[in-house]
C-alpha positions as CSV (number, residue, x, y, z in Angstrom):
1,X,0.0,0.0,0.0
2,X,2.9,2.3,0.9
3,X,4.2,1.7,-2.1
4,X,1.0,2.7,-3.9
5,X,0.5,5.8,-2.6
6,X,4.0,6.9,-3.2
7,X,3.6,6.1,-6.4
8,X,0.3,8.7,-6.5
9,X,2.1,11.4,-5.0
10,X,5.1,11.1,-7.4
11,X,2.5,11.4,-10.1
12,X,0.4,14.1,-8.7
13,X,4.1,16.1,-8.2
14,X,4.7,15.6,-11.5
15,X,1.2,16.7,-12.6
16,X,1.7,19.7,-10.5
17,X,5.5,19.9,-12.4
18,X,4.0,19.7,-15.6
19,X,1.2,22.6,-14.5
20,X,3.7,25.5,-13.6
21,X,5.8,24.5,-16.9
22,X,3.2,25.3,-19.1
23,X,2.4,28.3,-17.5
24,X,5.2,29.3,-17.2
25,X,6.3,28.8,-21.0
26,X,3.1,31.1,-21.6
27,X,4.1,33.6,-20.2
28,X,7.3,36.6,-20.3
29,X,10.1,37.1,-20.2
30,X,11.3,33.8,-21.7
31,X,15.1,33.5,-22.8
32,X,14.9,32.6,-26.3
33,X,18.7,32.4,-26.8
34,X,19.3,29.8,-24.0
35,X,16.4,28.0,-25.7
36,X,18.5,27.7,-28.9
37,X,21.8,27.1,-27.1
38,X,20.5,24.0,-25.4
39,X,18.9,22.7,-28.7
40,X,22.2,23.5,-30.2
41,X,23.9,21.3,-27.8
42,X,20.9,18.2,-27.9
43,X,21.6,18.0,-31.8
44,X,25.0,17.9,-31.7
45,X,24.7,15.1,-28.9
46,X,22.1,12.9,-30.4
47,X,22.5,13.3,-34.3
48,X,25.0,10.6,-34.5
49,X,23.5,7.8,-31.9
50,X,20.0,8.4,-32.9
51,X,20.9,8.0,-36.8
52,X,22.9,4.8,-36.0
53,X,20.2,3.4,-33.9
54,X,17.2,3.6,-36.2
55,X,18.9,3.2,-39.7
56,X,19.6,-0.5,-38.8
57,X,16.3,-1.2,-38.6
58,X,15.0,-1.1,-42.0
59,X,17.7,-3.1,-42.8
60,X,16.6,-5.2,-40.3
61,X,13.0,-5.3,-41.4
62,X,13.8,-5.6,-45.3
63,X,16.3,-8.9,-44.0
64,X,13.4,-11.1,-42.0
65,X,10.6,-9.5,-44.1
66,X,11.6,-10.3,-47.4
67,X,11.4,-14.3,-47.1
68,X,8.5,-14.0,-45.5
69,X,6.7,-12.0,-48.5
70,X,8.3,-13.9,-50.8
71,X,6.6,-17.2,-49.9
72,X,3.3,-15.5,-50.9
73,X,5.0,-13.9,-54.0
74,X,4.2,-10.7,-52.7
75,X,8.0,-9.4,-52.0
76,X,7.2,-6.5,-54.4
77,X,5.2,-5.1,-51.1
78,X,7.9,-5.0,-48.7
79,X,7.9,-1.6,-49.0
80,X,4.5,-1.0,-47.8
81,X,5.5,-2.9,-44.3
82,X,8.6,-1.3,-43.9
83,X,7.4,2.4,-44.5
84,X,4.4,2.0,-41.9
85,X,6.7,0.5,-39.7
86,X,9.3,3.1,-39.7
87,X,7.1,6.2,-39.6
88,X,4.5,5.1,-37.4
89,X,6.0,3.0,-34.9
90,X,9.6,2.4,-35.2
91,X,11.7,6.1,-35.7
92,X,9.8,7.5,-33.6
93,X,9.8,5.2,-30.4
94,X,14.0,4.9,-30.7
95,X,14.5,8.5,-31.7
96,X,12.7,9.7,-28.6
97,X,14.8,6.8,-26.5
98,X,17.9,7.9,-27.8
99,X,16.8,11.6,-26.9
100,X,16.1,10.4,-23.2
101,X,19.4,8.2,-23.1
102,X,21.6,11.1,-24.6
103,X,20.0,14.5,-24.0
104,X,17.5,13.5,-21.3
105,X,20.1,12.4,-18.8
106,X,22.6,15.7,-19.7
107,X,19.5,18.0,-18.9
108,X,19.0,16.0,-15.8
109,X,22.4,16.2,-14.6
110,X,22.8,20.0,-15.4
111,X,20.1,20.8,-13.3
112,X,21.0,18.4,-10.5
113,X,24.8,20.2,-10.3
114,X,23.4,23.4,-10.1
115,X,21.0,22.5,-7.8
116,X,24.0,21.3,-5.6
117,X,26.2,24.1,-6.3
118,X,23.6,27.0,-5.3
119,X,23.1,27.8,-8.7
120,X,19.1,27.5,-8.7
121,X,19.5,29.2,-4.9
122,X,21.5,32.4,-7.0
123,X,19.3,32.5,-9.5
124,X,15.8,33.2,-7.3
125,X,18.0,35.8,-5.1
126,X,18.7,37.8,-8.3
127,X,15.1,37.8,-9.4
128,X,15.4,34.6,-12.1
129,X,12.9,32.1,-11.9
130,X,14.7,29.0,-12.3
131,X,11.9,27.3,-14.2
132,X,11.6,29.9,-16.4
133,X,15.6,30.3,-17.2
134,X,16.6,26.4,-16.3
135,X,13.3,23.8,-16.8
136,X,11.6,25.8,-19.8
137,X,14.2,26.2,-22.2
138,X,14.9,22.2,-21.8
139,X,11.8,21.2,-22.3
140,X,11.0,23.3,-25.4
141,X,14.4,22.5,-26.7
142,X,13.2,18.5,-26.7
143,X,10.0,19.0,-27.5
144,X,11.6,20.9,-30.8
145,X,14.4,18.6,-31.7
146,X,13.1,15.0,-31.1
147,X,10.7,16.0,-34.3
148,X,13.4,17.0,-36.1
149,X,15.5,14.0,-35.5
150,X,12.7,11.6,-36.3
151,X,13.0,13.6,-40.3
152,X,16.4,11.9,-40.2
153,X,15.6,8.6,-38.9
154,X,12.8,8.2,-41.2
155,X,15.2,8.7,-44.2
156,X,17.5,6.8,-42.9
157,X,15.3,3.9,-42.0
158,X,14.0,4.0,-45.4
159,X,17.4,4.2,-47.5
160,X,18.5,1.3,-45.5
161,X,15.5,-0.8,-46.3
162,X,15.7,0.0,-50.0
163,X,19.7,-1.4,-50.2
164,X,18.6,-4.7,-48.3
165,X,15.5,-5.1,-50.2
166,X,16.6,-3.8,-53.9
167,X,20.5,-4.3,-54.6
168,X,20.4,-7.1,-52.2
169,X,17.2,-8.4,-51.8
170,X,16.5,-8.2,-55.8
171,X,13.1,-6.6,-55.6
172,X,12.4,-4.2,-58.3
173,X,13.4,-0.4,-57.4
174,X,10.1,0.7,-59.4
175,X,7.6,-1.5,-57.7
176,X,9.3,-1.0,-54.4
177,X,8.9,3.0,-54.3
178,X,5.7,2.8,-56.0
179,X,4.0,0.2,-52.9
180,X,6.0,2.6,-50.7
181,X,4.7,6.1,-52.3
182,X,1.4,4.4,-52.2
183,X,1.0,3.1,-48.5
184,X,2.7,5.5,-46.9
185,X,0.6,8.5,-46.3
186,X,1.2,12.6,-44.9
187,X,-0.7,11.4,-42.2
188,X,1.7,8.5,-41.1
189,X,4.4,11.4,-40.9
190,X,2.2,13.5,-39.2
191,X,1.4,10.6,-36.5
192,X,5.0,10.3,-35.9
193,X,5.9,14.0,-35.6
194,X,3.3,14.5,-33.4
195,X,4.3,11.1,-31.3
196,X,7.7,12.7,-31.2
197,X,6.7,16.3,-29.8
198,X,4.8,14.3,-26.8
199,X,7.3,11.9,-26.2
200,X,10.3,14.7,-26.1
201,X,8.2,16.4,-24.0
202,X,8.0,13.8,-21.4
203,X,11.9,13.9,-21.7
204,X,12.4,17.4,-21.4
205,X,9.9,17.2,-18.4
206,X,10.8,14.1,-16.3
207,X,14.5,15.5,-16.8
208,X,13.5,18.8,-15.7
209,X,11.5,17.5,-12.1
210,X,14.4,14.4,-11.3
211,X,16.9,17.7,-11.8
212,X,15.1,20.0,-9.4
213,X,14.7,17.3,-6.7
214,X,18.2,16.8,-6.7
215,X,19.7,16.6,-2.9
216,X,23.0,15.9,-1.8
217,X,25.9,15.7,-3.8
218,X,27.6,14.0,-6.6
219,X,26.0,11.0,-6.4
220,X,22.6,12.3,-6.1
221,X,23.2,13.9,-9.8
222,X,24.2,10.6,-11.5
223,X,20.8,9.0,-9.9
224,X,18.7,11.5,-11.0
225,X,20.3,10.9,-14.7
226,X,20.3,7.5,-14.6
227,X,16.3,7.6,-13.1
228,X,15.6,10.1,-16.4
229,X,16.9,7.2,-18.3
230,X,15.0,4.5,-16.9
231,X,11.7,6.1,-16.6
232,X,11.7,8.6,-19.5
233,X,12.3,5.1,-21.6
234,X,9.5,3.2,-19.9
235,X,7.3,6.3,-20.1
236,X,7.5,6.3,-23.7
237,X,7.1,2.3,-24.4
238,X,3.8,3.1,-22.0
239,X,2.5,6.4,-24.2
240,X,3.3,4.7,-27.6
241,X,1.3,1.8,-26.4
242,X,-1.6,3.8,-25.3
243,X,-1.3,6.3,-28.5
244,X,-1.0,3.2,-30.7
245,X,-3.9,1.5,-29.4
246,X,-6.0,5.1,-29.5
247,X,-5.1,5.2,-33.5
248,X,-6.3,1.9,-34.0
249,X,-9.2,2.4,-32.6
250,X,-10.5,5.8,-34.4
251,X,-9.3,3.9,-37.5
252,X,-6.1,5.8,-38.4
């Protein structure tokens, strides 16, 4: 029961978190340039491991999927499976882990140090909100590039379908772009952009809270990164399962 209820309050706090983000985001002043800064520095951090994560699976999909479509002579459609699967499902489920494992815990530990050093302490004293100048600009800056990333996963994913499936694989180049052209929809891209702004919120977010209820020292910073991990990777299995199942059923 303890356990339970624990669990509650942790939920409600973060509720509660989530709340005075969003208001204050709405509101001025709000420090545009750290904003950039810190999405400067989350690109540069998770270009390269998020590109090598996802590109290997439409390899991967165009390897075990092209048998299987062949037995049914249909291996002229593996495109249509692969391209659902990559910009529905796939890009945007590891891009956003990648953003938790890479930018998610360096948010997380930023905030923890500073919350160690004073630095959130010196910041209310000369009249800074800390959300507003430290919390904010994170999250925004993950909502704003987990999106973007998922742009270059989905090309990526693609391209390395196509060499497993056409130089490889031997399926016709024209049949496989026309299947993919034809299944894939704007409103499959759309379903992952929009998957990817809530899931790099919840990074931007959970980083955010963990960070401010840093206490302690060093040690306490390397838990609250490793807990923005951990949970910000479950959170997003949970929310993709949940979205997924919400699609499904209004048919989209």
């Amino acid at each position: 029961m303890n356990w339970l209820l624990h669990a509650l309050a942790t939920v409600g706090a973060i509720a509660a978190f989530f709340g005075d983000v969003v208001r204050t985001g709405l509101t001025r002043p709000r420090y545009v340039g750290e904003t950039l800064r810190i999405m400067w520095i989350l690109v540069g951090r998770c270009i390269i491991p998020v590109g090598l994560a996802v590109a290997p699976v439409g390899a991967v999909i165009s390897l075990q999927g092209l048998d299987l479509f062949r037995m049914f002579g249909l291996d002229r459609m593996l495109s249509s499976l692969l391209g659902t699967a990559i910009f529905r499902e796939y890009s945007p489920a590891l891009a956003s882990v990648m953003v938790a494992a890479q930018a998610g815990s360096s948010i997380a530990a930023r905030i923890g140090t500073m919350r160690v050093r004073g630095q959130i302490d010196a910041l209310a004293v000369m009249s800074v909100d800390p959300m507003r100048y430290v919390v904010v600009p994170g999250v925004i800056a993950c909502a704003v590039v987990t999106p973007l990333l998922n742009v270059l996963t989905n090309i990526l994913g693609v391209a390395s379908g196509w060499v497993f499936a056409v130089p490889l694989g031997g399926v016709d180049h024209g049949a496989f772009m026309e299947h993919l052209t034809a299944q894939v929809t704007p409103a499959d891209l759309w379903i992952g952009l929009g998957k990817c702004v809530l899931f790099g919120t919840s990074v931007g977010l959970l980083a955010g809270y963990l960070g401010m209820k840093v206490k302690g020292g060093a040690e306490a910073v390397g838990q609250a990164a490793n807990d923005t991990v951990t949970q910000t990777i479950v959170l997003i299995l949970l929310v993709d399962y949940v979205v997924s199942m919400m699609l499904l059923g209004a048919d989209l």
